[in-house]
C-alpha positions as CSV (number, residue, x, y, z in Angstrom):
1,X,84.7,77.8,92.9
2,X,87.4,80.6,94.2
3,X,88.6,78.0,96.8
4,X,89.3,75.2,94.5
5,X,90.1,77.4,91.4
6,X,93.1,78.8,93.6
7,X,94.1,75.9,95.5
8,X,95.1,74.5,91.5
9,X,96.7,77.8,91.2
10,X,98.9,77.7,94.6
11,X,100.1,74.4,93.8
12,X,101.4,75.3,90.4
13,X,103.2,78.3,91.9
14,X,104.3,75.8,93.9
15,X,106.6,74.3,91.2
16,X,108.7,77.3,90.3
17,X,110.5,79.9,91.9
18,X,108.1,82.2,91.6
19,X,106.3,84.3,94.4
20,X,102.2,84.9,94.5
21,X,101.6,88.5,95.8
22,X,98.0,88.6,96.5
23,X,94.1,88.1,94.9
24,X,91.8,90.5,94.8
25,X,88.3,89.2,93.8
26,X,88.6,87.0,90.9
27,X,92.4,88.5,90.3
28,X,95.8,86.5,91.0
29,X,98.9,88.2,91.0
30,X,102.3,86.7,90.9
31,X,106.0,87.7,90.8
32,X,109.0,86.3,89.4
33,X,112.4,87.2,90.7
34,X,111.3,88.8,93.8
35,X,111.7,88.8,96.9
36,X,114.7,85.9,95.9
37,X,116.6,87.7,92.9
38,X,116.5,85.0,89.9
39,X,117.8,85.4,86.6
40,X,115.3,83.2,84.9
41,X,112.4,85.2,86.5
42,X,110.5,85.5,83.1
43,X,110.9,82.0,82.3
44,X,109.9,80.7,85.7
45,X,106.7,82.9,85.3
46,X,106.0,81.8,81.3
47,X,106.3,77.8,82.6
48,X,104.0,78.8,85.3
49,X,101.2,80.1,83.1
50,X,101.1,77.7,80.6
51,X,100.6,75.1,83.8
52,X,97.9,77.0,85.5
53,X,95.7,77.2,81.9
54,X,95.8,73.5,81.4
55,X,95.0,73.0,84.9
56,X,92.8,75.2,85.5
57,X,90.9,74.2,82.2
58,X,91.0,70.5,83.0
59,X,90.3,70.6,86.8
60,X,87.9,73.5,87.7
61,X,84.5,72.6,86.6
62,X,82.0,75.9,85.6
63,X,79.0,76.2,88.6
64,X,77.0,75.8,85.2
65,X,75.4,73.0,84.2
66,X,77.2,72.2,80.6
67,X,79.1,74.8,80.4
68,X,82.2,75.8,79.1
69,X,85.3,75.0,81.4
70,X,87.3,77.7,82.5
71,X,89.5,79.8,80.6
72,X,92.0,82.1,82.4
73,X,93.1,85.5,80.5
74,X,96.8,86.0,81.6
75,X,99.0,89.5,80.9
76,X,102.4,89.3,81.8
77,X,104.8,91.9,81.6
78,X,108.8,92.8,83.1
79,X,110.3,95.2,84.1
80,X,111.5,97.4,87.2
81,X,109.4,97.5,90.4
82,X,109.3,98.4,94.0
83,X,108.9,96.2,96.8
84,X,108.6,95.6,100.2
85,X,105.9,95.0,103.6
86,X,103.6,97.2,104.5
87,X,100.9,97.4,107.4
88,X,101.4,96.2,110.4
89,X,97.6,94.5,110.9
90,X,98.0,92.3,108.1
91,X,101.7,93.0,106.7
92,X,101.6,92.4,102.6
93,X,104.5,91.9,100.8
94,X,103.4,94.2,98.1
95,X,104.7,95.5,94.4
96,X,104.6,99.1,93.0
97,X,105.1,100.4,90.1
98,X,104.5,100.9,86.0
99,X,105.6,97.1,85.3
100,X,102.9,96.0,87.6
101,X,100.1,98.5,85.5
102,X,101.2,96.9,82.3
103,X,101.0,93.1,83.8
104,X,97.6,93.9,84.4
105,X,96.8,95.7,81.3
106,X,98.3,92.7,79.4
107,X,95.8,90.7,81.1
108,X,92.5,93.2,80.7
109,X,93.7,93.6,76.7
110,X,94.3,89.8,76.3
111,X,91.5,86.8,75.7
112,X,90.4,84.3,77.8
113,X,92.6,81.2,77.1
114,X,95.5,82.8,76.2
115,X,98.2,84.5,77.6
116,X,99.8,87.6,76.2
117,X,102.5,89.5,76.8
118,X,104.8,92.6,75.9
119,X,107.4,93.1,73.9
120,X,109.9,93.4,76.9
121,X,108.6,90.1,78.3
122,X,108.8,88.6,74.7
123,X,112.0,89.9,73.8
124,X,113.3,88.0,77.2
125,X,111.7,84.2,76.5
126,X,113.0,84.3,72.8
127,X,116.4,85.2,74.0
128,X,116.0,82.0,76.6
129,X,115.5,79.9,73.7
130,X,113.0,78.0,75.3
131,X,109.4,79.6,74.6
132,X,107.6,79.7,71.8
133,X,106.3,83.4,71.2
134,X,104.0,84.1,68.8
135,X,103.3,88.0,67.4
136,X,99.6,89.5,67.9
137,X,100.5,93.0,66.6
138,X,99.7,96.4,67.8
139,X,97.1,96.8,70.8
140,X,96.0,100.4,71.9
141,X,96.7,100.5,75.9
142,X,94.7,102.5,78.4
143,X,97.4,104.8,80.1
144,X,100.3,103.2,77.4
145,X,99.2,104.3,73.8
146,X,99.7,101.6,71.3
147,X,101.8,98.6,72.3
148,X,103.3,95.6,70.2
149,X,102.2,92.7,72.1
150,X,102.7,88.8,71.8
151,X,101.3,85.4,72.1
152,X,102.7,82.5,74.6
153,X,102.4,79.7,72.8
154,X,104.2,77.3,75.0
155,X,107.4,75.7,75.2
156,X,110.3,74.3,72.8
157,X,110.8,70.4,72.5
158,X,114.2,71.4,74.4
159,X,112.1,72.6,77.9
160,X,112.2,70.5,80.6
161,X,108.7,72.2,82.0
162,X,107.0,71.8,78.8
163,X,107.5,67.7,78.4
164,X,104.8,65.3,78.6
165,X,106.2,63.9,81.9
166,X,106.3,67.2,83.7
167,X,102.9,68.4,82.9
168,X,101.4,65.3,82.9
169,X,102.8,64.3,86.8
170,X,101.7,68.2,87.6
171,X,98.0,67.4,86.7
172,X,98.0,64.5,88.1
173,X,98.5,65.9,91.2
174,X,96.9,69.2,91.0
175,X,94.0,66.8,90.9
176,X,94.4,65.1,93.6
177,X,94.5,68.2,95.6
178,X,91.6,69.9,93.9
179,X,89.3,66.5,94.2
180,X,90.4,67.1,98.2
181,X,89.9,70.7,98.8
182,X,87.0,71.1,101.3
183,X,83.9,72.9,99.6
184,X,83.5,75.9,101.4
185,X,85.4,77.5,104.7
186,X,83.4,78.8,107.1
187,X,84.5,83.0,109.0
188,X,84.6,80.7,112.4
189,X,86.8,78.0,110.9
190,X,89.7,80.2,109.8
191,X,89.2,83.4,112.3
192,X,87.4,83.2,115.3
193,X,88.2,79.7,116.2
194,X,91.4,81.1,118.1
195,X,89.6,83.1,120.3
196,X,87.8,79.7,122.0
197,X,91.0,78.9,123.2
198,X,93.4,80.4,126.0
199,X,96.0,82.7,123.4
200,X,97.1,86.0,124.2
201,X,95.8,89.2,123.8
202,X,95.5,90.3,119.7
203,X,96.0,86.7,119.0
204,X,95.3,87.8,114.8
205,X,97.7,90.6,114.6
206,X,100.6,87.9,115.7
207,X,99.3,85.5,113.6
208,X,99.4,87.7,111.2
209,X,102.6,89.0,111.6
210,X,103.8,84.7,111.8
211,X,102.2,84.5,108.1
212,X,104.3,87.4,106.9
213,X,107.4,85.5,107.5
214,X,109.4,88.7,107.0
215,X,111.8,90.7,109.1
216,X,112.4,94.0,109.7
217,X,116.0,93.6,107.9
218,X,114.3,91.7,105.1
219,X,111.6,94.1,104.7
220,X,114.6,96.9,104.2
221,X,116.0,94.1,101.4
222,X,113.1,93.5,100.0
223,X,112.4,97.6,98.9
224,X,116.2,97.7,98.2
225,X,115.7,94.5,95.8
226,X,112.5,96.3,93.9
227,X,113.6,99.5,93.8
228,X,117.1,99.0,92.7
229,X,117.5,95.5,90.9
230,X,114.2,95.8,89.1
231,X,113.9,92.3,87.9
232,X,110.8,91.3,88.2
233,X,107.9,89.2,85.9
234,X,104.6,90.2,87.1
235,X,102.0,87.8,86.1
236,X,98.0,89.3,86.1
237,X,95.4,86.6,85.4
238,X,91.4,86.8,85.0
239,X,89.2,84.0,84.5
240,X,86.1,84.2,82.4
241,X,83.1,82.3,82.4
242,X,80.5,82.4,79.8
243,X,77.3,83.6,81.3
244,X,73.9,82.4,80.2
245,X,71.2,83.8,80.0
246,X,67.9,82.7,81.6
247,X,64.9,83.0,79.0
């Protein structure tokens, strides 16, 4: 389910210049204007969740017979954060920092199918002209007090990303790819299978390092892009599935 659910998701982050950060269990995390400075980060992040719901809705099936299809609770949030690699096992290009609390309390306060947002975010997309952002009201915040947080709705007429041809072409293939995602991945498939073969010694730490793709100059540019900039979206998502319970 985790394979296939994210394999929709990495294809619709695919389509905007946004970066994903990391998952942690059910969790994805994403980033807008970082670690390439863009100054339609929070738009480029809003146009990437309204995507991922309708996908994810229409192509992940529930494991439970009849079910409910899945319904992802998103929290988005902007403001300044801190950024850069860390580790040298399995380097991370990672983000610190309030903004990236709130993301994820805008996701945790939020409901499943809808993706909410705060006022900084909101204030951003109505100033773009191309969102539509509808108020929920106060919401008490653990760690935040009470905040005045909004609905994404979707996108104006105007918006490119929120036409019939864009999203319908994104499914389209976002199904393709999910019907074609292999159904489970075995530890010797993606790890140990290297170490059949005749690579040199700590073949996973330089792989590791290959996957980073970063520098030691970009690592410096990334922190100094985080820390000092600040412009960064961060997306926090959930899904939910309805549970049932066995009599």
């Amino acid at each position: 389910l985790l394979n296939v659910l994210y394999s929709v998701m990495d294809y619709c982050v695919s389509l905007f210049p946004i970066y994903k950060v990391e998952t942690i269990g059910d969790c994805y995390m994403v980033v807008g204007g970082l670690p390439e400075p863009s100054s339609a980060h929070t738009e480029a992040i809003a146009d990437f969740a309204l995507l991922a719901r309708c996908a994810v809705s229409q192509l992940v099936q529930s494991p439970v017979p009849g079910d409910e299809p899945l319904h992802l609770r998103m929290g988005i949030h902007s403001g300044p954060v801190v950024a850069g690699v860390v580790g040298s096992l399995m380097p991370r290009y990672c983000l610190f920092g309030d903004t990236v609390n709130t993301a994820s309390r805008m996701e945790s306060t939020g409901e499943a199918g809808r993706i909410q947002c705060s006022s900084h975010t909101a204030d951003a997309l109505l100033a773009s002209g191309m969102h539509v952002v509808e108020e929920r009201g106060p919401v008490e915040v653990k760690g935040k007090g009470c905040m005045n947080t909004y609905w994404i709705v979707g996108g104006t007429a105007a918006h490119k990303h929120a036409s019939a041809g864009f999203v319908d072409g994104a499914l389209a293939r976002a199904q393709t790819l999910a019907e074609g995602v292999p159904r489970e991945r075995t530890y010797n498939k993606l790890v140990r299978r290297p170490f059949d073969e005749d690579l040199p010694a700590r073949p996973v730490v330089a792989a590791a390092r290959a996957e980073a793709r970063f520098s030691r100059k970009q690592q410096l540019v990334g922190i100094a892009i985080g820390s000092a900039v600040g412009l960064g979206a961060g997306l926090c998502l959930n899904w939910t599935l309805r549970r049932v319970k066995s009599s």
